[in-house]
N, C-alpha and C positions, 0 to 999 in steps of 0.2 A: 466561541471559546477557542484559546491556540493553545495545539497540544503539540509540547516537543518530545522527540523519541529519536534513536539509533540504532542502526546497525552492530553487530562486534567485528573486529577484523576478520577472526577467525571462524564466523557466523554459528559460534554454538553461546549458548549459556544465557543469563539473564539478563534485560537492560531497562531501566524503569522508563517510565513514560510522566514529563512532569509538566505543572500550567505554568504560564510564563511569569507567575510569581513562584517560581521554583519549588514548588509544594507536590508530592508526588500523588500523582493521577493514575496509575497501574502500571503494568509493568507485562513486556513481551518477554516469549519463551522461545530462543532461537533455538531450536531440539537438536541439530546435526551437526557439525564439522564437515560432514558427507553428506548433506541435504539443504532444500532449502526451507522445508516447511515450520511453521511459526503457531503459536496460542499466545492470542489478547488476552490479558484483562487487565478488567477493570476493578477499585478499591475491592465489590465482595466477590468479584473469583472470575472462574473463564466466561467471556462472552464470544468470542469463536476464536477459530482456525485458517489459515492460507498453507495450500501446499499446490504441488503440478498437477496436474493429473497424469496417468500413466502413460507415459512414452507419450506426451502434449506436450507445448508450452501455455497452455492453460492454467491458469493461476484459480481454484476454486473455494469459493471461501464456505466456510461452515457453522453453522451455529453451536454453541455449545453443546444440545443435545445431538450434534448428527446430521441435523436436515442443511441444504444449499442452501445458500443465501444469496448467493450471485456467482458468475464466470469473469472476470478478467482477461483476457486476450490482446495480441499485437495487432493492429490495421500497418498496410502498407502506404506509406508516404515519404516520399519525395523530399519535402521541405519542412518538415517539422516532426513530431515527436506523437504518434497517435495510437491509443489505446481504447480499448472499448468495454465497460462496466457491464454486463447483463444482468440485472438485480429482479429478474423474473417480475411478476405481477405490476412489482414497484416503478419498474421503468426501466430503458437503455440508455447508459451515460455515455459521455463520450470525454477520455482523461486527456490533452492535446498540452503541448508545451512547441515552442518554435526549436527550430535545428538544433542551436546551442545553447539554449536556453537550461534553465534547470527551475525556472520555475513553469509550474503546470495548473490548469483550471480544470474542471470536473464541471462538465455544462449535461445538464437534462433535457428531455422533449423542450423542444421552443428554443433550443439553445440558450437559455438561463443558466448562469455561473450559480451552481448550490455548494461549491466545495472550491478548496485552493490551498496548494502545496507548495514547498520550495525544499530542495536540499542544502543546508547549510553549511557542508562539510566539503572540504579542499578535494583534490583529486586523488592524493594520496592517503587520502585518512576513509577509514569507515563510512557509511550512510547516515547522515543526521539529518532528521527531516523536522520540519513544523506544516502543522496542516491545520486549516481554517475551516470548519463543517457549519455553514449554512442550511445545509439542507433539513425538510421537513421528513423526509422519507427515508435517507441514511441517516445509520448510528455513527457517532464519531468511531469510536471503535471500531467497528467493520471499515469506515474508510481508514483506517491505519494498516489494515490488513489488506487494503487495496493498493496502497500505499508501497508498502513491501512486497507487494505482487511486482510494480513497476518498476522497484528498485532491481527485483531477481529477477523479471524478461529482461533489464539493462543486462547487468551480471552476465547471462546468459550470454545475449548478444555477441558483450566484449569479450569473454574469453573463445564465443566461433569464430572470432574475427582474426584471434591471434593464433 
């Protein structure tokens, strides 16, 4: 199933999450102006969280009640765009897109594609993303929250750079 969602310019307030027959599918909570942290849900209410962790760039995601669900982090490379998913018990992903690319795959032990992203949104506009959840072991929801992890290490990035 494709799930589309966005960013806000000004990264606070509500943005629905819809299927690509335009029907609404949940709806994220950008909580800050001054932050990056975010709550999924889905139609009957929150199924987690993504925010830093303190003084990291560790993107950590949460389950509704509290407990980790996984770490998100930057890998260093060279020629492409690489991230690394830690979803404890469940397994290490690895999120990778080439240099310039904006689209991204989310491959599991074995390097099997269970997941895949794309930004559909111009350079100057907001993060609009669609993401494709194959996987048997993530929730689509948590990967949207992995999702905007990637978008806010980008974020990050771009404004040390300037």
């Amino acid at each position: 199933m494709e799930l589309y969602f966005r960013d806000n310019f000004f990264n606070a307030g509500y943005t629905e999450i819809m299927t690509q027959n335009q029907e609404q599918a949940g709806h994220l909570d950008l909580k800050s102006a001054f932050g990056t942290s975010i709550d999924v849900f889905d139609p009957s209410g929150l199924t987690c969280s993504g925010q830093f962790r303190m003084l990291s760039n560790r993107w950590e995601i949460t389950s509704a009640d509290g407990g980790q669900m996984g770490v998100l982090r930057a890998r260093m490379s060279f020629f492409s765009k690489r991230y690394e998913y830690d979803a404890g018990p469940r397994g290490v992903y690895e999120v990778t897109a080439p240099a310039f690319s904006q689209e991204y795959d989310i491959t599991g032990m074995g390097g099997r594609t269970v997941a895949s992203f794309r930004r559909t949104s111009g350079w100057f506009s907001s993060g609009a993303f669609v993401l494709n959840n194959e996987s048997d072991q993530l929730e689509t929801y948590e990967l949207i929250a992995v999702v905007m992890g990637v978008h806010a290490i980008n974020k990050r990035r771009n404004s040390a750079a300037t």
